[in-house]
N, C-alpha and C positions, 0 to 999 in steps of 0.2 A: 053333278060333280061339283064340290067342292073349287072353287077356285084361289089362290096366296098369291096377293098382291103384297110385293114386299118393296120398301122405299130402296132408293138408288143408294150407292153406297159411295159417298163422295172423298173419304180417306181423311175425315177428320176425326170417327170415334175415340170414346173413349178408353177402351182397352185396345195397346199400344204394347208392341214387339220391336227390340233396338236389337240388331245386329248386323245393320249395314252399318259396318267402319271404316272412314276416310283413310285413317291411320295406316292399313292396311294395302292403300290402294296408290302412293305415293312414296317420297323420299320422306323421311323423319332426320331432326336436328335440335338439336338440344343445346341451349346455349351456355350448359353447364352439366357435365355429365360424372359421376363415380364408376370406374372401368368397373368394378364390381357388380355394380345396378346400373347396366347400361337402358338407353331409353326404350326399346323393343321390348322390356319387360311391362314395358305399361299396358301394350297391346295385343299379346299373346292367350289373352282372356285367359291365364294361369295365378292362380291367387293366394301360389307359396312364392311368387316372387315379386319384385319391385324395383322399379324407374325411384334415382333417388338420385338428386345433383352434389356437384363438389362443394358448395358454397350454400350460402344464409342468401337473404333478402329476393328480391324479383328473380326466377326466370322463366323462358319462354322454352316450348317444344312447338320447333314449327315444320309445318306437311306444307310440301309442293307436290303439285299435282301434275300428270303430262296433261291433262285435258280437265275444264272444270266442272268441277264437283259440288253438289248439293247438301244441304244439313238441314235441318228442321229441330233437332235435339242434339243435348250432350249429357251423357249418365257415366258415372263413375263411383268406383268403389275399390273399400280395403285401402284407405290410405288414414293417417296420421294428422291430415291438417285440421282437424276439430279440435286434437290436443294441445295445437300451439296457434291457436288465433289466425291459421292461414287460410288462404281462399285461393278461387280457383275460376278462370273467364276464358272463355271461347271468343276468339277474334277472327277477322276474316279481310282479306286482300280487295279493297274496292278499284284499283290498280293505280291511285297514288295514296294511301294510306293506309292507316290500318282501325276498322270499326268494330264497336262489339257487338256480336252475335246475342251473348248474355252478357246480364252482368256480372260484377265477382260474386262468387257466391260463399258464404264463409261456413263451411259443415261443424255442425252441434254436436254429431256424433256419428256412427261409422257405418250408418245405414246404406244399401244403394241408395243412387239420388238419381234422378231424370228430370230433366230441365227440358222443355219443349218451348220452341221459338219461330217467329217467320220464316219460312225456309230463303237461304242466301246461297249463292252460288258463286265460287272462286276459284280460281288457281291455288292461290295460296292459305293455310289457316293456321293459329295457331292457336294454345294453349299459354295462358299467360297465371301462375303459381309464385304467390308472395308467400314467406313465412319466414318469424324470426329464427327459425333453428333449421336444418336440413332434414326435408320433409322426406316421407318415402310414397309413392305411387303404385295402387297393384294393377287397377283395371281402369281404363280409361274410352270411350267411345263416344263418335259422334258422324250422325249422317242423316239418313230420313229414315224415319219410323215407317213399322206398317202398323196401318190403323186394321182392325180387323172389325170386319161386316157387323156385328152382333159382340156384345161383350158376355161374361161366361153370368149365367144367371141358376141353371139349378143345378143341385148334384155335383156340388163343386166346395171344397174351401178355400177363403180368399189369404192368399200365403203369410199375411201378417197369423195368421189364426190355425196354419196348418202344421203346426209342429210338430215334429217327428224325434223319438226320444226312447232307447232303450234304455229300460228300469230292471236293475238285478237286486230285488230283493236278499238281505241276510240274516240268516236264521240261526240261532243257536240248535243242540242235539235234541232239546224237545221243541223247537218249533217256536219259540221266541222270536218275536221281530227287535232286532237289533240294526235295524238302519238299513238303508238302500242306497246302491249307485245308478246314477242317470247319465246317460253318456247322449247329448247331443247330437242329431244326426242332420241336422238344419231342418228345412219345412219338405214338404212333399204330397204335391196335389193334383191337380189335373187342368189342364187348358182345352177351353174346350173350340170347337168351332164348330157352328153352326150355320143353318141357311145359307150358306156361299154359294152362289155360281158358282157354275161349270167354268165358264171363262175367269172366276176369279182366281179361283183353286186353280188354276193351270198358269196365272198371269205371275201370283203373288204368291200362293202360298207353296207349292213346289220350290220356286227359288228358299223360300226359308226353310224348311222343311233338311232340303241338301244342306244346307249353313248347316242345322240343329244336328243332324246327324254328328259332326264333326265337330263345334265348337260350342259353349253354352251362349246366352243372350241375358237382356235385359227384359222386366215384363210389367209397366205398370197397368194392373187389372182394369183400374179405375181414376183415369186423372181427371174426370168430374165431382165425384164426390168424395174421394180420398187423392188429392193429388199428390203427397208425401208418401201414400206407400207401394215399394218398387220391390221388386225380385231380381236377382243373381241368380239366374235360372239354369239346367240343363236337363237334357231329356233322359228319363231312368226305364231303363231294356230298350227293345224295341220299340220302332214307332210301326204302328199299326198304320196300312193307308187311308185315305178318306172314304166314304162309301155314300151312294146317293140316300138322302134322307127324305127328302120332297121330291115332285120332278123338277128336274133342273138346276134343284139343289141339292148342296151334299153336306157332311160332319161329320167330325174326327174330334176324338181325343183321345190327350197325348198325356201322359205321367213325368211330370217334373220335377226333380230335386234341387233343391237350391239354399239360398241365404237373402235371411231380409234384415241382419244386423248382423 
């Protein structure tokens, strides 16, 4: 008999899943708000709408927590600060001041981003967004990743690469090509998991699993060898359960639709 000795799985790999959000889990405050784009629009993982304040220059959206809370990353997406020189820092309550988690980070352009950092634990955190004009915010998150056992390696495409796109070709009465329409449907590909524990599958990946059902996530495949490219992810149909693959191990996958710009 064959024996699969597989390494421990210490929660640093490199294909990383965000959808613990602090945001979510405390009071939010906004030290400048538009009653129209109030600040809960930044966290409602919906990305026809937008946190956008009353006013130009610094402000802050800050989370208090009843009890303190952990971070290791902050990903965001669907905002406007690429196009006017803003940026954007995660800060956190050391309980006399305030330090930074990251630093400001200034976006090129309108891609997800995931920022992964020591993980800090506080009562308090905030968001601290300069910009010379009033910026608008769609999706916003920050808390601990899950690092998954194995990152996805065959029979998969990695979502910078997975584009999804219906083409309606246009024909004249005899069959002449006369141009085509392409309509966009973002990427759509498959996450895959594999060799997990029984006890990991039960520890970690169930709690996500419930989230995905319900809300989309963050997905960078690869922050070793592509650490800029990130998924705006959600799960498309059903999700199938996991099923044992090895003994004692098991694998799932899961079909994901999303945006990587």
């Amino acid at each position: 008999m064959t024996l699969i000795v597989l390494p421990a799985v210490v929660g640093t790999g490199s294909c990383r899943l965000m959808y613990d959000n602090l945001l979510e889990q405390g009071t939010v405050v906004a030290s400048s708000e538009d009653a129209g784009f109030p600040v809960e629009n930044c966290f409602d993982w919906n990305t026809a709408d937008f946190f956008k304040p009353a006013a130009t220059g610094t402000i802050t959206i800050t989370l208090t927590l009843g009890s303190a809370g952990t971070a290791n990353y902050l990903a965001f997406y669907n905002q406007d600060l690429y196009l006017n020189a803003g940026t954007i820092k995660l800060q956190y309550w050391d309980g006399s001041t305030w330090q930074d988690a990251t630093s400001a980070v200034a976006p090129d352009d309108n891609k997800p981003r995931c920022i992964f950092f020591d993980a800090k634990t506080s009562t308090q955190w905030r968001l601290v967004i300069s910009c010379t004009v009033i910026p608008a915010l769609g999706v916003v998150s920050f808390g601990q990743y899950l690092a998954m056992p194995y990152g996805n390696y065959l029979n998969w495409s990695p979502p910078v690469l997975a584009r999804s796109t219906k083409v309606t070709n246009n024909l004249s009465e005899n069959g002449a090509f006369l141009g085509r329409s392409i309509r966009s449907l973002g990427v759509l590909t498959n996450l895959v998991l594999q060799y997990a524990s029984d006890s990991w599958v039960r520890t970690y990946w169930l709690p996500f699993i419930k989230r995905a059902e319900q809300k989309p996530f963050f997905w960078a495949p690869n922050v070793a060898d592509y650490p800029n490219e990130a998924m705006f992810a959600w799960t498309e149909g059903d999700i199938t359960p996991p099923t044992h693959t090895h003994y004692g191990f098991m694998g799932e996958e899961i079909q994901v639709r999303g945006l990587v710009e």
